[in-house]
PAPA-683077 format. One record per residue (C-alpha): residue number from 1; x, y, z. Coordinates in steps of 0.05 Angstrom, whole numbers. Example, Ala and Ser with C-alpha at 12.3 -4.5 7.8 and 13.67 -1.06 7.14 Angstrom:
<atoms>
- n; u; v; w
- 1; 246; -90; 156
- 2; 273; -21; 143
</atoms>
This chain:
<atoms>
- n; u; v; w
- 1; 1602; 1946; 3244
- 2; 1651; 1902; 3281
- 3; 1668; 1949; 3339
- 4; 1651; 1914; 3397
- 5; 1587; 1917; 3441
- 6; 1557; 1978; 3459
- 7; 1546; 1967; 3530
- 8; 1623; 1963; 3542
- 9; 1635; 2040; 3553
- 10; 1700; 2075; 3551
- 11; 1699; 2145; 3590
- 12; 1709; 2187; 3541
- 13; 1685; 2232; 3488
- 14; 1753; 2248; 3446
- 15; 1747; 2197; 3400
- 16; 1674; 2214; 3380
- 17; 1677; 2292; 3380
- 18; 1733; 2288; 3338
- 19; 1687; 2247; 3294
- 20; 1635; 2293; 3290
- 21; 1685; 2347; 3282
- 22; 1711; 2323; 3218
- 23; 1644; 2310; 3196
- 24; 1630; 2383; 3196
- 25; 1596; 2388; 3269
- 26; 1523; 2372; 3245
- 27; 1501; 2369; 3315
- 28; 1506; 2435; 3305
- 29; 1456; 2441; 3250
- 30; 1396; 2442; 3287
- 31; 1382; 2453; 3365
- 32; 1373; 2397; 3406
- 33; 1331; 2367; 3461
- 34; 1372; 2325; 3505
- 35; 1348; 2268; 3545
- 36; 1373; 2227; 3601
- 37; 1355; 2179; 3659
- 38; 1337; 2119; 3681
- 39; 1269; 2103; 3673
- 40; 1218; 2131; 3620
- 41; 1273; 2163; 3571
- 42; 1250; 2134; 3514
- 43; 1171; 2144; 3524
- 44; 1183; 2219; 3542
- 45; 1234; 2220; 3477
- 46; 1180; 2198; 3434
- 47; 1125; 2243; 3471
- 48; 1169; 2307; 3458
- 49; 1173; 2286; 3385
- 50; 1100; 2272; 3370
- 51; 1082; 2349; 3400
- 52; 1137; 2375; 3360
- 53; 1117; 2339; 3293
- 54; 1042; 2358; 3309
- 55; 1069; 2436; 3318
- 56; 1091; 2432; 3239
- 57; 1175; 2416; 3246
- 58; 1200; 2376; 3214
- 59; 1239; 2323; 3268
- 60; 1290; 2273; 3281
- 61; 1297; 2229; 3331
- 62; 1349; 2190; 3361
- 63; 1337; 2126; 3418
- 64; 1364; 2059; 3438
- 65; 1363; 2008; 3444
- 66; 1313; 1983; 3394
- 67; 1254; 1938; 3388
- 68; 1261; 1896; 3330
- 69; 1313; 1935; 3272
- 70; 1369; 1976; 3284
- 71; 1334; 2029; 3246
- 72; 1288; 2048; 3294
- 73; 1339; 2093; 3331
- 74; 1342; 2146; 3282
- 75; 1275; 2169; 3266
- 76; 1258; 2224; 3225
- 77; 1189; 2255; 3219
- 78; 1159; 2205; 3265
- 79; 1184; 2144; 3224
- 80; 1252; 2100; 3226
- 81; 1306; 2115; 3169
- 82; 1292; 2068; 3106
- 83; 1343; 2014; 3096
- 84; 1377; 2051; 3041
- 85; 1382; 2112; 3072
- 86; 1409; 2080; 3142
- 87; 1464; 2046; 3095
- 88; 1496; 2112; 3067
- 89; 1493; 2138; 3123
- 90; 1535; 2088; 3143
- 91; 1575; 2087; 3079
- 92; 1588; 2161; 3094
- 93; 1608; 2168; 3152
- 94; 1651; 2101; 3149
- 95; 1723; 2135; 3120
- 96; 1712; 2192; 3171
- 97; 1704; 2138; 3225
- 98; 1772; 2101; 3198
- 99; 1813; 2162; 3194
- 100; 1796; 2171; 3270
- 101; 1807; 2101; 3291
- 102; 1876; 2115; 3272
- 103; 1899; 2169; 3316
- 104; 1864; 2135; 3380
- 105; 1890; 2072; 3421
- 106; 1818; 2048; 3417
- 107; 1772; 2047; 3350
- 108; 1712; 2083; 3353
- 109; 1651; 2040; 3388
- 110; 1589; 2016; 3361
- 111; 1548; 2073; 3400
- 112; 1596; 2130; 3376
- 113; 1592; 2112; 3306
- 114; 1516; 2098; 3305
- 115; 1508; 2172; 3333
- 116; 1545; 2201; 3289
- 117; 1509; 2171; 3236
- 118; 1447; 2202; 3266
- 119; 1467; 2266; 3273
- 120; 1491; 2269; 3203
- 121; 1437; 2239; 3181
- 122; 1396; 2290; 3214
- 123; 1432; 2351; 3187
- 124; 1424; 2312; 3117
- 125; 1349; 2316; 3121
- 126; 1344; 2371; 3146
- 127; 1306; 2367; 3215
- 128; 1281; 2437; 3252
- 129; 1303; 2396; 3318
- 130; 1326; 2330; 3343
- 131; 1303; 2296; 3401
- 132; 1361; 2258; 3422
- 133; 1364; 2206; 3490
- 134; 1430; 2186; 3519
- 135; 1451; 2107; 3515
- 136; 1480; 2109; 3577
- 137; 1491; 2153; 3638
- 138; 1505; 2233; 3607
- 139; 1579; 2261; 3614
- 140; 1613; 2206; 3575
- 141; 1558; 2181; 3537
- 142; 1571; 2204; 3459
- 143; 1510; 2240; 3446
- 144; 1544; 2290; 3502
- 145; 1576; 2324; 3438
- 146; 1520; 2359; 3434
- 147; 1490; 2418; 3478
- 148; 1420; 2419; 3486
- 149; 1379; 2471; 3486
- 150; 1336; 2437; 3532
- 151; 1363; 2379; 3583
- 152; 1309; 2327; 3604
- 153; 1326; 2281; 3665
- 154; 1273; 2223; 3672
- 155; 1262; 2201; 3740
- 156; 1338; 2162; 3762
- 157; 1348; 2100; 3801
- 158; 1403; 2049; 3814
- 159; 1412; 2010; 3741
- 160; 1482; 2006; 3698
- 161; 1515; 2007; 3774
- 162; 1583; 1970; 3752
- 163; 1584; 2037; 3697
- 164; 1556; 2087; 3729
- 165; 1563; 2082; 3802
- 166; 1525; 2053; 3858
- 167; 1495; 2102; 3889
- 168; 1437; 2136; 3870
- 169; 1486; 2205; 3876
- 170; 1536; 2180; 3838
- 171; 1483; 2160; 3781
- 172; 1447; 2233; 3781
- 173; 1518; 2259; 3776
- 174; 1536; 2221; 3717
- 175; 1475; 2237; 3680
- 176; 1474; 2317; 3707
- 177; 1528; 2318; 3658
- 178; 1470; 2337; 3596
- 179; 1451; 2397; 3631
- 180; 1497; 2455; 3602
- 181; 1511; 2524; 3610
- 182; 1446; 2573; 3577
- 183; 1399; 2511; 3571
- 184; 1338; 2490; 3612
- 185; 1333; 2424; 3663
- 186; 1263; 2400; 3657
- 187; 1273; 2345; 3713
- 188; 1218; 2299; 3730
- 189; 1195; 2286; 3804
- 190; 1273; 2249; 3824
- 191; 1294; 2219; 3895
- 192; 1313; 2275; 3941
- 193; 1390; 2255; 3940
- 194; 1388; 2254; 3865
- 195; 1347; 2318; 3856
- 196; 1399; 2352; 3904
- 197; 1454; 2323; 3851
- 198; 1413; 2357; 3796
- 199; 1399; 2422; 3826
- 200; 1477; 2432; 3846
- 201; 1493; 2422; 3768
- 202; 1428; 2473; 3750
- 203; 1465; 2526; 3796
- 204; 1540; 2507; 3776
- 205; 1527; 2517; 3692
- 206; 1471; 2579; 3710
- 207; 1421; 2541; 3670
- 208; 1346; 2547; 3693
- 209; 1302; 2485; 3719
- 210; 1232; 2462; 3704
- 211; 1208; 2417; 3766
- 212; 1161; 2363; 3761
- 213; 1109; 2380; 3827
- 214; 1136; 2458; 3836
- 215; 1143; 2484; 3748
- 216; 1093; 2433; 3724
- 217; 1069; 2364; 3727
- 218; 992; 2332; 3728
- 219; 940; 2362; 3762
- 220; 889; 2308; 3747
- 221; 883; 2229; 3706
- 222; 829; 2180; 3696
- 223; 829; 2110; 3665
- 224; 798; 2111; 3599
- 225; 783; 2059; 3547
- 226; 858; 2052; 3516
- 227; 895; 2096; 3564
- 228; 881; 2156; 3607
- 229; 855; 2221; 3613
- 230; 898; 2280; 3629
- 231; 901; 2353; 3668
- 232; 963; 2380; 3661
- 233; 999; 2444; 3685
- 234; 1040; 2459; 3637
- 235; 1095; 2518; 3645
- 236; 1050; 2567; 3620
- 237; 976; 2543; 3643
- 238; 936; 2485; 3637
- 239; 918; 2436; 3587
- 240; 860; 2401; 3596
- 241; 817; 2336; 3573
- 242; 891; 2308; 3545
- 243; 875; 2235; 3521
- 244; 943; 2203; 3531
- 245; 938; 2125; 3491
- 246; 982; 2103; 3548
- 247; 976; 2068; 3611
- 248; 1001; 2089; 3681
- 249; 1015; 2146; 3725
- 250; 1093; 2141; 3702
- 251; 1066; 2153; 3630
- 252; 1025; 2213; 3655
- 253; 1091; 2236; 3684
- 254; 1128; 2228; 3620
- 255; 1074; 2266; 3582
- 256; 1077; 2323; 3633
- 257; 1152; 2329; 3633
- 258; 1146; 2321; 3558
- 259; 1093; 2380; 3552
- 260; 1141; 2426; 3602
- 261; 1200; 2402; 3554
- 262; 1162; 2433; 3484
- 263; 1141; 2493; 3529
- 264; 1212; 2512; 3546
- 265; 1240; 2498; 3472
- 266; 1181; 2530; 3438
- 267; 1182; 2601; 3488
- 268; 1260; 2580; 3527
- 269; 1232; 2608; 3585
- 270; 1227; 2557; 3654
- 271; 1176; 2575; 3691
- 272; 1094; 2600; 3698
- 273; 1051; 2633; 3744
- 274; 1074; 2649; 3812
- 275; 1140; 2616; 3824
- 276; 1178; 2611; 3898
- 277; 1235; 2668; 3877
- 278; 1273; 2645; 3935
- 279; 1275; 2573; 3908
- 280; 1286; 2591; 3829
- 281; 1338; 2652; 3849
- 282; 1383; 2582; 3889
- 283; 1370; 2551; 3820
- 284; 1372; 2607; 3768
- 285; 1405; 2667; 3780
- 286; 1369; 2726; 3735
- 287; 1332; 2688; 3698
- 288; 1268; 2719; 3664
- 289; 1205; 2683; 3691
- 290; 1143; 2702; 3659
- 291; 1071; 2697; 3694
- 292; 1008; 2676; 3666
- 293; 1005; 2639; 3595
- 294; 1037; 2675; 3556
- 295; 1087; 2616; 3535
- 296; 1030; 2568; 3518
- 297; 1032; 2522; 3465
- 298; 956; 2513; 3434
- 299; 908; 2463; 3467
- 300; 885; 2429; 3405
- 301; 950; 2416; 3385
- 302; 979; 2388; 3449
- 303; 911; 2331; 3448
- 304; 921; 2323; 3379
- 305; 994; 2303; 3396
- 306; 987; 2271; 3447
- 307; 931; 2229; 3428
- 308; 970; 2200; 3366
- 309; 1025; 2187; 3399
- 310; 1056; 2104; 3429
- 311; 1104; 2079; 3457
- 312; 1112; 2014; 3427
- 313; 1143; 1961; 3485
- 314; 1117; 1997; 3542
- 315; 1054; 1952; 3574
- 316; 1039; 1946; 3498
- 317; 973; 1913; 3472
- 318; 1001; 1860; 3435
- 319; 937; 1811; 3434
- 320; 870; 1799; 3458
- 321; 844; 1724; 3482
- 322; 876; 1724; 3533
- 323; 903; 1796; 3525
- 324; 981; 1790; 3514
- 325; 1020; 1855; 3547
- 326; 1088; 1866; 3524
- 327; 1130; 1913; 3575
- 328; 1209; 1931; 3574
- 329; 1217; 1938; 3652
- 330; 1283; 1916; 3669
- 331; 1298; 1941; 3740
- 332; 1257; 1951; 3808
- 333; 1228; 2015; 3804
- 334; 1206; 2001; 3729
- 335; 1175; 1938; 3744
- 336; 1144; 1972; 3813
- 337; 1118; 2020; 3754
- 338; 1086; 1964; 3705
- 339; 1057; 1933; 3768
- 340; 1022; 1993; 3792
- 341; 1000; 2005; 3722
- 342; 973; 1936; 3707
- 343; 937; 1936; 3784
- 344; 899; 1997; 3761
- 345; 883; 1991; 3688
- 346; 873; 1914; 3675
- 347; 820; 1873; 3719
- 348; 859; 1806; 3707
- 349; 829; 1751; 3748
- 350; 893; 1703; 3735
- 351; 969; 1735; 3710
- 352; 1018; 1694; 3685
- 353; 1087; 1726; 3672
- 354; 1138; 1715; 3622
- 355; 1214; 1735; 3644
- 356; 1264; 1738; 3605
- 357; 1318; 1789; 3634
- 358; 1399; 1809; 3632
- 359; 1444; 1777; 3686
- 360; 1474; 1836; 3704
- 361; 1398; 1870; 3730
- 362; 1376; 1876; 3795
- 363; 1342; 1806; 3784
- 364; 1317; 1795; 3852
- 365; 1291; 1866; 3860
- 366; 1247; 1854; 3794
- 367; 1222; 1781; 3818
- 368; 1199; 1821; 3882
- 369; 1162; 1862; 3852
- 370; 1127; 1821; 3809
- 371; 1107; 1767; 3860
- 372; 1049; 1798; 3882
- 373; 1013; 1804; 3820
- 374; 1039; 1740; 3778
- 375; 1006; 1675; 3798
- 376; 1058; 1631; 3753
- 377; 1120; 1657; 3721
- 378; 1150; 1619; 3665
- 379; 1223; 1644; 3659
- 380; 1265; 1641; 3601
- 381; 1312; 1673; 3545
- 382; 1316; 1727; 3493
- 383; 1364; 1738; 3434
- 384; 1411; 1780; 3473
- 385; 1478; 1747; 3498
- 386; 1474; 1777; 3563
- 387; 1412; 1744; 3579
- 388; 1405; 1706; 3642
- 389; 1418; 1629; 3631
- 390; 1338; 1610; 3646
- 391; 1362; 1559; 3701
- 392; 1392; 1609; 3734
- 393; 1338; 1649; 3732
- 394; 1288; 1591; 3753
- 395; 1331; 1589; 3813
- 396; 1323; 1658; 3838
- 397; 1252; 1661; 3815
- 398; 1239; 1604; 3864
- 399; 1264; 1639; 3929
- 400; 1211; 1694; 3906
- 401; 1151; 1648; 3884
- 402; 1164; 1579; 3915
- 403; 1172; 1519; 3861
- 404; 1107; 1506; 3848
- 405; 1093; 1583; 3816
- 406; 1159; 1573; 3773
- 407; 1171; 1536; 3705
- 408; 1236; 1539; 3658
- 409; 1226; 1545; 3577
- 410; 1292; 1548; 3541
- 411; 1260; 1588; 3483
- 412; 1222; 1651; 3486
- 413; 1159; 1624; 3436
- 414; 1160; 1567; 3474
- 415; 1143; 1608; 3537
- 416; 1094; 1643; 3515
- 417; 1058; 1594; 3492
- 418; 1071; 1571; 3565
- 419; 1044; 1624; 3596
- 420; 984; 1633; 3556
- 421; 964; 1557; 3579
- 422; 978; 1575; 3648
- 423; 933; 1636; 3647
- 424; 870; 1598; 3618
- 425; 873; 1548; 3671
- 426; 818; 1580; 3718
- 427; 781; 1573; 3652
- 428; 763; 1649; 3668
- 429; 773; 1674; 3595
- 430; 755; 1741; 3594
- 431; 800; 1750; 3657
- 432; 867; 1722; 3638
- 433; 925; 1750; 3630
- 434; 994; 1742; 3611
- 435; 1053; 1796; 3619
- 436; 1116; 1793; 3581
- 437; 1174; 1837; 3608
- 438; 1247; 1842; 3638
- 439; 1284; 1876; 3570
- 440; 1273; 1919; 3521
- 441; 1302; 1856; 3476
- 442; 1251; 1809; 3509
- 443; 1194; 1856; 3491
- 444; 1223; 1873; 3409
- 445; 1228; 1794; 3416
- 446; 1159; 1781; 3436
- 447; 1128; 1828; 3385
- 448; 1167; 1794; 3318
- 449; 1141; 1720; 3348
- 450; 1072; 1749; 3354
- 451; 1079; 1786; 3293
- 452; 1052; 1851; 3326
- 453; 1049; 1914; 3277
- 454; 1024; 1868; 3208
- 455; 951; 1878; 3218
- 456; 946; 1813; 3266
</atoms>
């Protein structure tokens, strides 16, 4: 699929609606949960789809980029498209794509034809609902082709800026653009000056809004062995003792707005209990808010759900001796997030860090971060082309850390094993640590090298 790369966007969404159009619309087959933002997208997308699956319907889902195949990002019924399946639906939707290359200045990119090829695949299948997450921004980005029943915005901060904008405004407005006319916002807890952004769009398309903190959100978490434990207030009452196998408050947060998400597909209705009329009626003109729990989904299934779910990539497990975390923060307030998270549920003695991040990141915000809690960062490379040159990296990493705290491996296997030295040099076994991060594509490398998912 020679179409250039997918994180070269072109602001428009002709070329792929009239894509799906010829196709027969099957975006249209089934309703859709849409999801957008900049933090936490994927985690939430693959939170909604676990309750979903666990309420009986059959799902697909739809998320990039991906770990380690391609395959991953269309998922149906909890598990990635087989290789034969992902190639026709490639093969079909191939002379479709060639007959719309030809009326357009521009072929069709990567990103358009790889959602098309999930939607059709979905409608192939077919799925009771897909949970599908934006690739980047909302208004231009081609899943936009669909309307979804229910819009989710994860929490939005400065990332894709030479894109998207550079303001945290101009970001929420870009991604805002998910949120249609007749659907519900869930939005999770967002700056003030973004959440003003969303809240302008919820008014402007008459859609109603879920808020993280005012609708729902989490009452109440505790570490426990292998993640946490969770009180949540959903839409329509409260679930408690929710064992969530992740770690973090921003992964209690993406279970909550994930919870509020299934409550407003399964019942469409925003809102529980007492709500602030004067608030919602800015919001939500006329809509029908219901009181009490009558909207709420059943307990057992929402732990059962919840408690089989992952989030492969995200502060990840991916070996013990030292223990080996694998984590796809790639800007400041994601790697403020794995920080937090690793402070709170891992009593490392001695951290070493591996980085391995894009050149076009927030570099120097992400080094900040992590100072405090690294005590030697070996920097490097992953596969991806716009990975930052390690000596480049080593540079800026020593402004942060000082010389001494900084050391250069060309190769990413080569780090690791780096790192894992470096950790083990208080001799402090049971307390080392070593934390892989700064991509998505440095964490899908990390878990091929250390072969994590074969039984090892």
């Amino acid at each position: 699929m020679a179409r250039g790369v997918e994180w070269e966007i072109d602001p428009t969404l002709d070329r792929v609606r009239d894509l799906v159009d010829v196709l027969g619309e099957p975006h249209r087959s089934y309703p859709v949960i849409h999801i957008a933002g900049t933090n936490g997208k994927t985690s939430t997308a693959r939170l909604i789809e676990a309750l979903l699956r666990e309420r009986g319907l059959r799902t697909g889902l739809f998320t990039s980029p991906e770990l380690t195949t391609l395959r991953e990002r269309i998922a149906i019924d909890g598990e990635p498209v087989s290789e034969e399946r992902f190639v026709a639906a490639y093969e079909d939707v191939l002379p479709f794509a060639q007959l719309v290359d030809g009326k357009h200045e521009a072929r069709l990119s990567f990103f358009e034809v790889l959602t098309a090829m999930a939607f059709a695949a979905f409608a192939d299948a077919p799925v009771d609902v897909a949970v599908v997450e934006t690739g980047m921004g909302g208004i231009w980005d081609a899943t936009n082709v669909a309307d979804g029943a229910v819009a989710v915005i994860t929490p939005i901060g400065l990332d894709h800026t030479r894109y998207l904008g550079d303001t945290v405004e101009e970001i929420a407005g870009e991604k805002a653009g998910i949120i249609k006319p007749g659907s519900v916002a869930v939005l999770s807890q967002q700056p003030v000056e973004a959440a003003e952004v969303l809240l302008r769009r919820v008014a402007e398309t008459g859609a109603a809004a879920a808020r993280e903190g005012i609708e729902y959100g989490v009452l109440s978490r505790d570490v426990a062995v292998g993640g946490q434990q969770l009180r949540l207030q959903g839409l329509h009452g409260v679930y408690d003792e929710v064992f969530l196998p992740m770690f973090g408050d921003h992964q209690a947060s993406n279970a909550a707005t994930a919870l509020a998400a299934v409550e407003a597909f399964a019942s469409g209705t925003p809102t529980r209990g007492e709500p602030n009329l004067e608030a919602v009626t800015r919001i939500a003109p006329g809509e029908d808010y219901l009181g009490g729990n009558e909207g709420q989904l059943d307990p057992a299934l929402v732990r059962s759900g919840f408690a089989k779910s992952a989030s492969p990539g995200r502060l990840e497990v991916a070996r013990t001796g030292p223990t080996v975390l694998l984590d796809a923060a790639h800007n400041p307030p994601g790697m403020a997030a794995t920080v937090a998270t690793v402070t709170e549920s891992f009593g490392f003695t001695r951290l070493a860090g591996v980085l391995a991040i894009a050149a076009d990141k927030d570099v120097a915000g992400v080094l900040d971060q992590l100072e405090p809690v690294v005590a030697e960062l070996v920097v490097t490379r992953n596969s991806s082309p716009r990975s930052m040159p390690p000596e480049e990296l080593a540079e800026l990493a020593e402004s942060v850390f000082g010389p001494e705290r900084v050391h250069v491996e060309e190769r990413l296997d080569d780090a690791i094993d780096r790192a894992i030295g470096l950790a083990e040099e208080t001799g402090e076994y049971r307390g080392a640590g070593v934390l892989i991060t700064g991509s998505v594509v440095t964490a899908g490398d990390a878990r091929i090298l250390l072969r994590v998912g074969e039984g090892r």
